[in-house]
C-alpha positions as CSV (number, residue, x, y, z in Angstrom):
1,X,50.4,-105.5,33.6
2,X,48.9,-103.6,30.8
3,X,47.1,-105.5,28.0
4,X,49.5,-104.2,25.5
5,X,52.3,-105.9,28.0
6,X,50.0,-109.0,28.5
7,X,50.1,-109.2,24.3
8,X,54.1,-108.3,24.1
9,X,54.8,-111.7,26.4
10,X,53.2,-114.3,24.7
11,X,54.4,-116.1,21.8
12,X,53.4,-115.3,18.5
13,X,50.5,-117.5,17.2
14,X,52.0,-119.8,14.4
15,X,52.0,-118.7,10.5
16,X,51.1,-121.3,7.8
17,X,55.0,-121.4,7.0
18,X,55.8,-122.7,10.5
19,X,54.8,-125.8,9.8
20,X,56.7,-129.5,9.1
21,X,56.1,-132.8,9.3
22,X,57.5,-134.0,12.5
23,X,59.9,-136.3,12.0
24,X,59.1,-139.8,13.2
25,X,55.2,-138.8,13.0
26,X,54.8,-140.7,9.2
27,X,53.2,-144.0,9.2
28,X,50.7,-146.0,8.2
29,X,46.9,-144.5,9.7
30,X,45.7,-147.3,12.2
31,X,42.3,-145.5,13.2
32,X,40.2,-147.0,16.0
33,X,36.5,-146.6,17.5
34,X,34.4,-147.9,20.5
35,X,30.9,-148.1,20.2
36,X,28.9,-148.6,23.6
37,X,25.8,-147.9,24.6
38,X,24.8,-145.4,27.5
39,X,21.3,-147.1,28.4
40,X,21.5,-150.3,30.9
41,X,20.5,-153.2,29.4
42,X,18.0,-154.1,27.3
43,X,15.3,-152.2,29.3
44,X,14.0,-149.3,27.5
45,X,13.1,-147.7,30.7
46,X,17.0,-148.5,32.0
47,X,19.2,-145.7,33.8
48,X,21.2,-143.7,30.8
49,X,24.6,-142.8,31.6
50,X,26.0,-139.4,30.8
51,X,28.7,-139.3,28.4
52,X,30.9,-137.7,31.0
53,X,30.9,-141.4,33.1
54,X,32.4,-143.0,29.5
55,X,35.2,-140.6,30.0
56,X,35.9,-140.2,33.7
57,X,36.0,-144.7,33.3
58,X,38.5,-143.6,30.2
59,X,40.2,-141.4,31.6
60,X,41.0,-143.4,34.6
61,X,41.9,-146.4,32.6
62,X,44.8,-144.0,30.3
63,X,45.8,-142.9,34.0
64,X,46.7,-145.9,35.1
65,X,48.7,-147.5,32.6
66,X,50.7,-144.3,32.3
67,X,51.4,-144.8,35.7
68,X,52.5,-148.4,35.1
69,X,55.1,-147.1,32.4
70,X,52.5,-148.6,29.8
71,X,51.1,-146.5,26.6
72,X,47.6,-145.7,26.4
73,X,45.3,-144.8,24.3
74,X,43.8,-141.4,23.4
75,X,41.2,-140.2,21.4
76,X,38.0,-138.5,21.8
77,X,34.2,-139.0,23.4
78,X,30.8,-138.0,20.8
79,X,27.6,-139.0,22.2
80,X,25.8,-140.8,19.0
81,X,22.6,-141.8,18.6
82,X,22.4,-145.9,17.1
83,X,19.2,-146.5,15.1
84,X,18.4,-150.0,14.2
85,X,15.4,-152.2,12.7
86,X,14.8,-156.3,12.8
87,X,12.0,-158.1,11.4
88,X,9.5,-159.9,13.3
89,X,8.7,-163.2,13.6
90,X,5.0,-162.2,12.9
91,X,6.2,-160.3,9.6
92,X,6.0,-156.6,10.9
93,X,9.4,-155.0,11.6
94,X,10.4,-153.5,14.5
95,X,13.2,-151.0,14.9
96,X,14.5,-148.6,17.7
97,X,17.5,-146.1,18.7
98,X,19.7,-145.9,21.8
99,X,22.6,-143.4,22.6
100,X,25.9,-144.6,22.4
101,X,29.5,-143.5,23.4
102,X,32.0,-142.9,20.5
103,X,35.4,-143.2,21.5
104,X,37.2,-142.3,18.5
105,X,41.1,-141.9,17.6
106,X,44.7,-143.3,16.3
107,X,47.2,-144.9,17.0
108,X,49.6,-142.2,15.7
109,X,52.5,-143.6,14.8
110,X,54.6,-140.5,16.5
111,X,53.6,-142.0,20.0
112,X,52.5,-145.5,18.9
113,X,54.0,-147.1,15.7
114,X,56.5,-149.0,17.5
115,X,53.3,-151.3,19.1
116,X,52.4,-154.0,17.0
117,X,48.9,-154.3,16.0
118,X,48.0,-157.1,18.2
119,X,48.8,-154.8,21.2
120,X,47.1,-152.1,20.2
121,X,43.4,-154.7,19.4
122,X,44.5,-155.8,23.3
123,X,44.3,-152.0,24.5
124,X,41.3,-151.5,22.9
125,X,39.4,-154.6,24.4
126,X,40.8,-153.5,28.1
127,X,39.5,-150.1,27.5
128,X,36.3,-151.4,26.0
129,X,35.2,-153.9,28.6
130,X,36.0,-151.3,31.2
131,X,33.5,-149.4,29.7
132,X,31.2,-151.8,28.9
133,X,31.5,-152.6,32.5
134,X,30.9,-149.0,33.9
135,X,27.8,-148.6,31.6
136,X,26.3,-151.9,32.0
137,X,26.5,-153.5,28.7
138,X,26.6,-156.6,27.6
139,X,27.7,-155.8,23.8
140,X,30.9,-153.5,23.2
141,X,31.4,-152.7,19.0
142,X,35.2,-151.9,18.0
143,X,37.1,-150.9,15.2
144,X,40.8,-150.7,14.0
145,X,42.2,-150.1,11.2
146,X,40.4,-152.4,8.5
147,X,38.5,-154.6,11.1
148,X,35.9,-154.5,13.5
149,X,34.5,-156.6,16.2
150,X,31.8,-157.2,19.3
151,X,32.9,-157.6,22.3
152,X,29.6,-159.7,24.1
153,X,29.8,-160.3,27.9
154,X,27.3,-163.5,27.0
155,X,24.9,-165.2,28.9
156,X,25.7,-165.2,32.9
């Protein structure tokens, strides 16, 4: 096959008049994000995780509820750095920085506006303590829509 053949049998690429809105895909924006850490613990010298483990734990987690005829989230993976400060007991301040995992997305209501919001918070903490659990964390941060939480595995 020629490339001139190669060019002839694929679709044309899209023109800006293509476009519509997909009917069903209106709704409400019902953005979400999970914040956890990559470095173990509260060592500074603990093991840091690649991003790639927060997805492959993801990415297993969406698998199996698809499997289970359940919805899943998706959405995508930024490594972040989180910089912080806290004052001292002795007046100084101290401050530091860790790298996180960003899992970022929506609910889009094409796929997922029929799920209340209660069950989509409930997806979001199953996804986020398996995370937290794969990196070794004992403090998970997540958002939706116009709220936000910490997920903390406490004191064991």
């Amino acid at each position: 096959m020629t490339m001139t053949e190669a060019s002839a049998s694929r679709p044309r690429a899209p023109t800006a008049g293509d476009y519509a809105v997909v009917p069903g895909s209106l709704g409400p924006r019902r953005d979400f994000r999970i914040s956890v850490g990559l470095r173990e613990g509260w060592d500074p010298e603990g093991r840091v995780f690649d991003v790639s483990e927060a997805v492959r734990t993801a990415r297993a987690w969406m698998r199996r509820r698809v499997e289970a005829g359940r919805p899943a989230l998706s959405g995508m993976f930024t490594r972040a750095e989180v910089t912080y400060a806290w004052p001292r007991r002795d007046g100084t301040v101290g401050s530091d920085r860790e790298p996180v995992a960003l899992f970022t997305g929506e609910a889009v209501h094409a796929y997922l506006g029929h799920l209340p919001d209660a069950t989509i918070e409930a997806m979001l903490n199953e996804l986020a303590t398996e995370l937290g659990a794969a990196l070794g964390q004992e403090r998970i941060y997540v958002a939706f829509a116009d709220r936000t939480w910490i997920l903390d595995a406490g004191e064991r």
